[in-house]
N, C-alpha and C positions, 0 to 999 in steps of 0.2 A: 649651437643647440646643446640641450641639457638632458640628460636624465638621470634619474633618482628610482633605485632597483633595492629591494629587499631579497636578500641573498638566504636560498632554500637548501643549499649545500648540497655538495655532488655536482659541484661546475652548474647548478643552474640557479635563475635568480626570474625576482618577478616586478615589471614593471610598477614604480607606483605612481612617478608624475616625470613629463618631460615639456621642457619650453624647448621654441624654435629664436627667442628673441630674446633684447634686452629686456622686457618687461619683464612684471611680478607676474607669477603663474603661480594657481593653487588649486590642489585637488581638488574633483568632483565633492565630495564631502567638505572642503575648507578648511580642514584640518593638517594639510601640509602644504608648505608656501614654498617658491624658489622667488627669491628677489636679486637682482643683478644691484653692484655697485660699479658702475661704469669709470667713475672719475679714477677708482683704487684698481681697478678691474680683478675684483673679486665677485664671491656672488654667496648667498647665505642659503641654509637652508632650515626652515623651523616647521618642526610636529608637534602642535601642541593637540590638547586633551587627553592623552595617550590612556592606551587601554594596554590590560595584560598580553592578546593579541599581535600587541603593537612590538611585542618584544622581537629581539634577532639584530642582525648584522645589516645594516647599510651601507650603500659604496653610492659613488654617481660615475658616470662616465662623460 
């Protein structure tokens, strides 16, 4: 399992997408993706349309 956290500082941070599998998983809105490359066993993560909002730090755990 995956997840993908926007980090609010001050040790706290905020959910924005988590998969449980090798599938592609993408946010409620479609605008951020997690896809697994199983064969390299890496895994991608892409935010597009991005807005000013969008800005800050991300991590995954």
């Amino acid at each position: 399992q995956k997840y993908w956290y926007l980090s609010l500082g001050n040790g706290e941070r905020k959910e924005v997408l988590r998969t449980y599998s090798y599938e592609e998983s993408r946010s409620q809105d479609g605008r951020i993706q997690i896809k697994d490359n199983k064969a390299s066993k890496t895994f991608s993560v892409t935010m597009s349309d991005l807005k000013a909002e969008d800005s800050g730090t991300y991590f995954c755990t």
